[in-house]
C-alpha positions in Angstrom: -22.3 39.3 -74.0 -20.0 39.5 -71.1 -17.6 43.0 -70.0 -15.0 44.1 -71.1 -12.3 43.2 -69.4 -10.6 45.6 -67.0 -6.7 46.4 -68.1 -5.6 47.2 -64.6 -7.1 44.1 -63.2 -5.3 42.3 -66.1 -2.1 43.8 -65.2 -2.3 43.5 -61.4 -3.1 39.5 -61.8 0.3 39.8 -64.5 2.2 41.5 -61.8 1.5 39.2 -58.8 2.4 36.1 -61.1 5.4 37.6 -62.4 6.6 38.5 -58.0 5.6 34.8 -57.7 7.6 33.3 -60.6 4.5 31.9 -62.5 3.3 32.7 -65.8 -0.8 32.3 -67.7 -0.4 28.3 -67.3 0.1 28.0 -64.2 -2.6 30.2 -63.6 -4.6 28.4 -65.4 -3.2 24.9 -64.0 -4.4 26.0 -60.9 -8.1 27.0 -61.8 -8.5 23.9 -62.7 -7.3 22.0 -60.1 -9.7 24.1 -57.5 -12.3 23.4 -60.2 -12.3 19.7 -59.8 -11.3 19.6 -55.8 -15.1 21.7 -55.8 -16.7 19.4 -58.2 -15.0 16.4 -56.6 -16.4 18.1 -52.8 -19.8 18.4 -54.3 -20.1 15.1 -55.5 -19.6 13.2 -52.1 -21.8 15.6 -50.6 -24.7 14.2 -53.1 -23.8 11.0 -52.2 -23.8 11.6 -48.8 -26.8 12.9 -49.0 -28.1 10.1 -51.2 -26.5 7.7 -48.8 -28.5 8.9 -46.1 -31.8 9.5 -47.8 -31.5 5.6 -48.9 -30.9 4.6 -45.0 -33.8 6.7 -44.0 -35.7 4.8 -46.4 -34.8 1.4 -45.2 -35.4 2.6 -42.2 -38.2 5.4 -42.3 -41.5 3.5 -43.8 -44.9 5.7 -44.1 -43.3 8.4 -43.1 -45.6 10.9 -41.5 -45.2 14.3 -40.1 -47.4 14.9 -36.9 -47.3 18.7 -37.2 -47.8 20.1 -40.8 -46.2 23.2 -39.2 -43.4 21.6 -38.2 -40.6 19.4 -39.1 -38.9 18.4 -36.6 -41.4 15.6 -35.6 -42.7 12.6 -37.5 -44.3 9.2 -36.8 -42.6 6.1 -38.9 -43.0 2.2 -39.0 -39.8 0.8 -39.1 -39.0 -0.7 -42.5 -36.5 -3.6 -40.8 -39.2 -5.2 -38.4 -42.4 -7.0 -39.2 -44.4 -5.6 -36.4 -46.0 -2.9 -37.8 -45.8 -0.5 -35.0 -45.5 3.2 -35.2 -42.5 5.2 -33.9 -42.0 8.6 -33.3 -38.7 10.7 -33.9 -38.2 14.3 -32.4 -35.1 15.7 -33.7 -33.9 19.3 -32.1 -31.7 21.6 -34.5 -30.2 23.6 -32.2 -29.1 21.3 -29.2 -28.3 18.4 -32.5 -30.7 15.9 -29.6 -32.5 13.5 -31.2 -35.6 11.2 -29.5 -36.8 7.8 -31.0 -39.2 5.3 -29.5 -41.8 3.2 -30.0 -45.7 4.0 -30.1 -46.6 0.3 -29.6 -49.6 1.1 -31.7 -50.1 0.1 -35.5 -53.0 2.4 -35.7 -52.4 5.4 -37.7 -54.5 7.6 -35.7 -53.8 6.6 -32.2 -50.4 6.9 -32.8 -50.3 10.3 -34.2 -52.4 11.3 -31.2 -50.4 9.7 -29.1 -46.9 11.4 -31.2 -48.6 14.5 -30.4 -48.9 14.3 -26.4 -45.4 12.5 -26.3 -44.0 15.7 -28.8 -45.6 17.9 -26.0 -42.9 16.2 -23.4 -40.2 15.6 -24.8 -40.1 19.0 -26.6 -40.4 20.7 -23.6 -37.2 18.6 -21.8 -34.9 19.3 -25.1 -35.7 23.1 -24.7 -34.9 23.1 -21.0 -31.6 21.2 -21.7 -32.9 18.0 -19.7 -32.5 14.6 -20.5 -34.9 12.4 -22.2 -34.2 9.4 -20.5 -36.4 9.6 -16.8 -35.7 7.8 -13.2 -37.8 7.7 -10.6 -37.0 8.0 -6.6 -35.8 4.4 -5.8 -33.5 4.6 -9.3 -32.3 8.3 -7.9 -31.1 7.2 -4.6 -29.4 4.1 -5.8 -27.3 6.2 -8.4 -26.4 8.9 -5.7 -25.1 6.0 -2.9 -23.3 4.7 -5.6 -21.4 7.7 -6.7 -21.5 8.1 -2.7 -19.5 4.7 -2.4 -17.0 6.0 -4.9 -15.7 8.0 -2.4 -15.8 6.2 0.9 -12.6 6.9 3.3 -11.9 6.1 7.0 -10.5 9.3 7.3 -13.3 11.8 7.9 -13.1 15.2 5.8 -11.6 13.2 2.7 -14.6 11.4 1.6 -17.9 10.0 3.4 -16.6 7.6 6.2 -18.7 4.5 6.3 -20.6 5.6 9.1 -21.8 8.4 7.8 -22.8 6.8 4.5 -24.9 4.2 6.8 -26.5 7.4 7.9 -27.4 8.9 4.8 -29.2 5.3 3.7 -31.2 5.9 6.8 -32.0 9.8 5.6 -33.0 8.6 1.6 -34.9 5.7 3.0 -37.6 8.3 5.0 -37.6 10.0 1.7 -38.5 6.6 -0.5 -40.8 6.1 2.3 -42.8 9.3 1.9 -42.9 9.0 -1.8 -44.5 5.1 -2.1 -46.9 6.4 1.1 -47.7 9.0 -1.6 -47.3 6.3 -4.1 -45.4 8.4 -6.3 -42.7 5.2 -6.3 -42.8 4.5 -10.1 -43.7 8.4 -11.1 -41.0 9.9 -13.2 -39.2 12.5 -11.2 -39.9 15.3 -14.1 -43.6 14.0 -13.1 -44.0 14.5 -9.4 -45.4 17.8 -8.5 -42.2 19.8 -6.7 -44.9 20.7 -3.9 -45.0 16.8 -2.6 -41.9 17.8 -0.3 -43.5 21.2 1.4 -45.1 18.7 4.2 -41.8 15.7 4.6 -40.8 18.0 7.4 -44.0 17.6 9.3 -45.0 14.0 8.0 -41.4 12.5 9.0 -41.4 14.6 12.9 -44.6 12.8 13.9 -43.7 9.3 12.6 -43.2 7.0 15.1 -39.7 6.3 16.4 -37.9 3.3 16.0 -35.6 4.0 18.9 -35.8 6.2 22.2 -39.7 6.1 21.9 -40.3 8.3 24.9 -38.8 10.8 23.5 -39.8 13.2 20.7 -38.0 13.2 17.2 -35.9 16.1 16.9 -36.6 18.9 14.8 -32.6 19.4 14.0 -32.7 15.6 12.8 -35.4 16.5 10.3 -33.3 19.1 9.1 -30.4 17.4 8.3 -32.4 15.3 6.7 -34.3 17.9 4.2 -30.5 19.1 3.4 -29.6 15.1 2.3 -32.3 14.8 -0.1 -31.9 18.1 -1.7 -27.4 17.4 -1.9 -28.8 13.9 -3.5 -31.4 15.9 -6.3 -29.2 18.6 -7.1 -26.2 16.5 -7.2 -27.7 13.6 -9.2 -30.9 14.9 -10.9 -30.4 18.2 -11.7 -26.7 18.4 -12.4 -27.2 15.1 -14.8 -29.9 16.7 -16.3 -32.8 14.3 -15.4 -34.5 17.6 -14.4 -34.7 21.4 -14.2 -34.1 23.3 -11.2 -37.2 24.5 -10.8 -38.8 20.7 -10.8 -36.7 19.7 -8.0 -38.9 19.1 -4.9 -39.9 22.6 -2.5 -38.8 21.7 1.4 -39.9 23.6 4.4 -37.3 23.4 7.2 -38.8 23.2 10.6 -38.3 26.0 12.9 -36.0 25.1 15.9 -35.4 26.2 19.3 -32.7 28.8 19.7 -31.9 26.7 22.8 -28.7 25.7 23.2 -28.7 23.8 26.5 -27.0 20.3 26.0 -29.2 17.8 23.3 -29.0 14.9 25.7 -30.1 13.8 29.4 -27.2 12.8 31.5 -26.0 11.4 35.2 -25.8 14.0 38.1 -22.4 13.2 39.6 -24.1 10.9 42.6 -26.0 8.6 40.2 -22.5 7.8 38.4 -20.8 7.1 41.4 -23.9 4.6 42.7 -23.9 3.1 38.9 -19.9 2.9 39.2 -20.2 0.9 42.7 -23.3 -1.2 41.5 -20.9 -2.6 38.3 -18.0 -2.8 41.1 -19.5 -4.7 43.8 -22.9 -6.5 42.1 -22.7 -6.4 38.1 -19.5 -8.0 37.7 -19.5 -10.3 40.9 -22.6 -12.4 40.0 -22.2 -15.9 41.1 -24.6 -17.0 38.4 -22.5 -16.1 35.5 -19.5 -17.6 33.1 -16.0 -16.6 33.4 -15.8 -15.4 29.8 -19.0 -13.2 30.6 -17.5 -11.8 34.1 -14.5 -10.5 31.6 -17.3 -8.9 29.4 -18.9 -7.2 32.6 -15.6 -5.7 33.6 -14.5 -4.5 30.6 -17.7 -2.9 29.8 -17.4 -1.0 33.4 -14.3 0.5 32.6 -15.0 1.5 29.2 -18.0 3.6 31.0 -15.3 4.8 33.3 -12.9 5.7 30.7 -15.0 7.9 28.5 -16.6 9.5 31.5 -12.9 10.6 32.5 -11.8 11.4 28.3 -14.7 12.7 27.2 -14.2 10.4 23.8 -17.0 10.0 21.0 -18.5 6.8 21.0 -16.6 6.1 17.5 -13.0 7.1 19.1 -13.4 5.0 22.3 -13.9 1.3 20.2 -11.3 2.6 17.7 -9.0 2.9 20.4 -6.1 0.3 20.0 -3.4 0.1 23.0 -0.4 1.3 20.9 -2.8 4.9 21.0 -1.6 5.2 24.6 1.2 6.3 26.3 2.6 7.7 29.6 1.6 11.4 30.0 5.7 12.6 31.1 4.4 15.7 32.3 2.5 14.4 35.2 3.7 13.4 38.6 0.6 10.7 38.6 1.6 7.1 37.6 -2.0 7.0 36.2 -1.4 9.8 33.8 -2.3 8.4 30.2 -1.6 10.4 26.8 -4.9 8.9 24.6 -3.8 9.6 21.1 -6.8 10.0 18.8 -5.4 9.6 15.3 -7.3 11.5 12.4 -8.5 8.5 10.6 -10.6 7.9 14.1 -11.6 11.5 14.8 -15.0 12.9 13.5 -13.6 16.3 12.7 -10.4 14.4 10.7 -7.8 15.9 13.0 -5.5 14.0 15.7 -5.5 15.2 19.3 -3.9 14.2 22.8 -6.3 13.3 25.5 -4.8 13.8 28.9 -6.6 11.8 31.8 -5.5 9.5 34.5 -7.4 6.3 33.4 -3.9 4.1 34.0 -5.6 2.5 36.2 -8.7 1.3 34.8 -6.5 0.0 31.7 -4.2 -2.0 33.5 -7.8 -3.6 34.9 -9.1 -4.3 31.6 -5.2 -6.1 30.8 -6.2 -8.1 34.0 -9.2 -9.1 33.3 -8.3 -10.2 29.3 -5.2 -12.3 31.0 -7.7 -14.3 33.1 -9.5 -15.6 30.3 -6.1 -16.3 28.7 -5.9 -13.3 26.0 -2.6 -11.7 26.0 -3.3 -8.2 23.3 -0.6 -7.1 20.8 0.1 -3.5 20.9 -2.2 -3.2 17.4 -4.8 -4.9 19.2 -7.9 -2.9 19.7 -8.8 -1.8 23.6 -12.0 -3.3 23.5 -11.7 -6.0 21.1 -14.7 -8.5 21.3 -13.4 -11.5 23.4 -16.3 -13.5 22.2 -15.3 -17.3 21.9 -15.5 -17.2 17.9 -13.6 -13.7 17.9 -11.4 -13.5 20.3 -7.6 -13.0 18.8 -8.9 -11.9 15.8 -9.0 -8.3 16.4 -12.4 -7.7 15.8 -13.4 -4.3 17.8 -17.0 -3.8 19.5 -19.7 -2.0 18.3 -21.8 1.1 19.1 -24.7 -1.3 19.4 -23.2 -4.3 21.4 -22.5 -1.2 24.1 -26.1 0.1 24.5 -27.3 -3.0 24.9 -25.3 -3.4 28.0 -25.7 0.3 28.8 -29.3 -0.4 28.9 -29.0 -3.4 31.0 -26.9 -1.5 33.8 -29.6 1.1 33.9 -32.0 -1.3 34.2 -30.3 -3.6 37.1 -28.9 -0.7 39.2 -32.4 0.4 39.5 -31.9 3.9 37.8 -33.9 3.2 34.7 -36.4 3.2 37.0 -35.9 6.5 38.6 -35.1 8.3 35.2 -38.6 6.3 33.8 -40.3 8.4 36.4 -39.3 11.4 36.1 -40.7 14.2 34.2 -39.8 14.9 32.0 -38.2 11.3 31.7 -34.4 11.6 31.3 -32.9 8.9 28.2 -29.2 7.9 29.7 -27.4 7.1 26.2 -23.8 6.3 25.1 -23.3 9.5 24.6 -23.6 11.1 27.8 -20.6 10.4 28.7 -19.3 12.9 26.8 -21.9 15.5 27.7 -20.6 14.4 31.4 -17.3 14.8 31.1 -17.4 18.6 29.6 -19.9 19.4 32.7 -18.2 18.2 35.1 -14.4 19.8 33.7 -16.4 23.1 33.3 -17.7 22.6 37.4 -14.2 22.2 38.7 -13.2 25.1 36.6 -11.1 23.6 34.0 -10.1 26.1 31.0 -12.4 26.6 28.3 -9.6 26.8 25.4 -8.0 23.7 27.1 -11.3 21.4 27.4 -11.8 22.3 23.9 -8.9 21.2 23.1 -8.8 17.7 24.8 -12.3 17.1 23.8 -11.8 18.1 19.8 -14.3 20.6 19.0 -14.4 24.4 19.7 -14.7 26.6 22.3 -18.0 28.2 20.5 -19.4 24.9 21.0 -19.1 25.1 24.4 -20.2 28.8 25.0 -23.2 27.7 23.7 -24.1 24.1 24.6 -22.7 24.8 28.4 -23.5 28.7 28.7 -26.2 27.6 31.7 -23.0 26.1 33.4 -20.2 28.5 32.3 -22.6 31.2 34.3 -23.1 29.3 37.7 -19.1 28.2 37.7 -18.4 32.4 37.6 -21.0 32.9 39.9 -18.5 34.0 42.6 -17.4 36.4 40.2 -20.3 38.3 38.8 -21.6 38.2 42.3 -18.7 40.5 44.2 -19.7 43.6 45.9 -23.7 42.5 45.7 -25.3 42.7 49.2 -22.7 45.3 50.5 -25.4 48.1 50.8 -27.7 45.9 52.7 -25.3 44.3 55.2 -23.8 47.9 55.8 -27.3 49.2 56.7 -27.6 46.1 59.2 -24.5 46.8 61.0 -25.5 50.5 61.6 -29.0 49.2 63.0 
């Protein structure tokens, strides 16, 4: 028997039809039509339902769950092949991830055993929000230098320039070297303990050097190498989710000197005059020698010169192209050159003015490049390679065609030899040049603020890679008034 009715309801569901200008029909009308929308919503959902329960069945044949605990895991042969082989499906409510894949087994008891120990893995990567796909080391390093690539520029602090990419391949190679010496190579990366990278610092110090062999591996190279490989995992394998944080490999950085005298050996001022007048008078004047290669051995001198008088990086000084230079107008020296380093060739991305008086030694280098019958166009690179095959084609030098022959001025001047015995031995590179240049500006007591300037990095630097040097230039200074006492005591004897 159902209630009684109530008479207020009644009249309240009267009321709001009547405000609404419907009457019992319409009322009823409309039951009806919600009626059927539910009936019509329950009806796909069953066959929906049924729909999906028929696809699991042409798919899902002896259907088997691995856990009778559990129900988010169970083995299956798959209805559409003829192979037989079980398959396992892991399906996560709460992150909606699901894992298929094959058992390769037709044997129902290996493959639940082997469901189980895969359930174990998997389960564990959907609950840590990891992917279930895996890479290894070599697959990790070639995804991270290809999203590297992406953003390649020639302007430094917009992108990686392609130096520095070349420079990270040589970082992530130690690091695939270490792991296939471990041979750890084909491991997962969710599968290689995160301790293997607590002794790279220490394995990759004492491995032998490819270049500069007489001279230690330094410790700040190491470091900046630990700090590539852990940009590349958290970059690539933990922010795509091939791992957790806490798998990512544990690095020890190596401690390092809290010396700051400058990294690299260089020329007292004597040796570069005698190297200077030995490419002068010898080097370039060889009787045994073609004309093209007598241009070569000229140019080569005054590109020494010239960044021992700017104080350029190796990477500004072959970017250099003569359209870069122009007459300094606040100098009474008809050498005076304005070297404008534009950002694209600057390592910290910002243009400067070098001011030196190198006219000189560039008007020699437009000599020697007439002789041979090269006339440069104002685009034209300074030191363009003049070989026979490249000449005119605007094809600058590089860093190592300009060791080589740094190497084999060393070695025919005879000061290889002197720095060879030596101890400890001093390694003349490239580079010095630069370290010259700022020593010498700081001996003759050129500004700090200004050197920094012409030289493009910052005063801090210098404090700190030249503080042995900026304290013997002020010795007159911090020296006044010392030895007053004494000589005043001689003078009364």
């Amino acid at each position: 028997m159902s209630p009684p009715e109530d008479p207020k309801h009644l009249e309240a569901i009267a009321e709001l039809l009547a405000s609404r200008g419907l009457d019992a029909s319409d009322f009823i009308s409309a039951i009806e039509v919600l009626g059927n929308l539910k009936k019509k919503e329950s009806n796909n959902k069953s066959k929906a339902e049924a729909k999906i329960k028929s696809s699991e069945k042409k798919i899902y044949k002896d259907k088997e769950f691995v856990f009778e605990t559990r129900q988010d895991c169970f083995i299956y042969r798959d209805a559409r092949t003829k192979c037989g082989n079980y398959y396992i499906r892991i399906y996560d409510a709460i992150t909606r991830k699901e894992f298929s894949k094959s058992l390769r087994t037709s044997n129902r008891h290996q493959a639940l055993v082997a469901a189980e120990i895969m359930y174990r893995e998997k389960r564990d990567k959907i609950t840590r929000g990891v992917k279930m796909s895996s890479i290894n080391t070599g697959q990790l390093i070639e995804t991270y230098l290809n999203q590297r690539l992406k953003e390649k520029s020639s302007i430094p602090h917009t992108g990686i320039t392609p130096d520095s990419l070349d420079r990270l391949k040589t970082k992530l190679d130690y690091w695939q070297k270490y792991i296939t010496i471990l041979k750890l190579e084909k491991r997962p990366l969710e599968k290689i303990p995160p301790e293997v990278g607590k002794e790279f610092g220490l394995w990759m110090l004492n491995l032998p050097k490819q270049y500069y062999r007489g001279r230690p591996r330094s410790r700040e190279t190491v470091n900046h190498t630990i700090a590539a490989i852990k940009k590349m995992y958290k970059d690539i394998a933990v922010e795509d989710k091939y791992i957790a944080m806490g798998d990512m490999p544990q690095f020890r950085y190596l401690k390092v000197q809290r010396d700051t005298a400058p990294k690299r050996d260089i020329l007292e001022e004597s040796e570069y005059m005698e190297l200077c007048r030995w490419m002068q008078y010898t080097y370039t004047r060889d009787k045994n020698i073609t004309e093209l290669e007598r241009t070569k051995r000229k140019v080569f001198g005054k590109y020494l010169t010239i960044q021992y008088n700017t104080g350029c990086r190796n990477k500004e000084m072959l970017g250099l192209r003569w359209c870069d230079i122009e007459p300094n107008p606040h100098s009474k020296d008809d050498t005076a050159r304005l070297v404008n380093i534009p950002a694209s060739n600057s390592k910290t991305g910002k243009g400067r003015q070098v001011a030196s008086n190198i006219g000189d030694k560039l008007n020699a280098i437009l000599k020697a490049y007439k002789h041979i019958g090269y006339i440069p166009e104002d685009t034209d690179y300074i030191f363009s390679n003049i070989a026979s095959t490249k000449r005119g084609k605007n094809i600058p030098y590089q860093t190592p065609a300009m060791e080589k022959r740094l190497k084999d001025v060393l070695v025919g001047s005879g000061l290889q030899d002197k720095f060879d015995s030596e101890v400890p031995k001093r390694t003349i590179v490239l580079y010095s040049g630069r370290h010259y240049y700022c020593s010498m500006r700081l001996k003759n007591g050129v500004d700090i603020y200004l050197l920094a300037l012409n030289m493009g990095t910052s005063v801090k630097y210098i404090e700190q890679t030249y503080s042995h040097l900026t304290t013997s230039i002020m010795t007159n200074e911090i020296t006044k008034g010392q030895g007053w006492s004494a000589k005043d005591i001689e003078n009364e004897d």
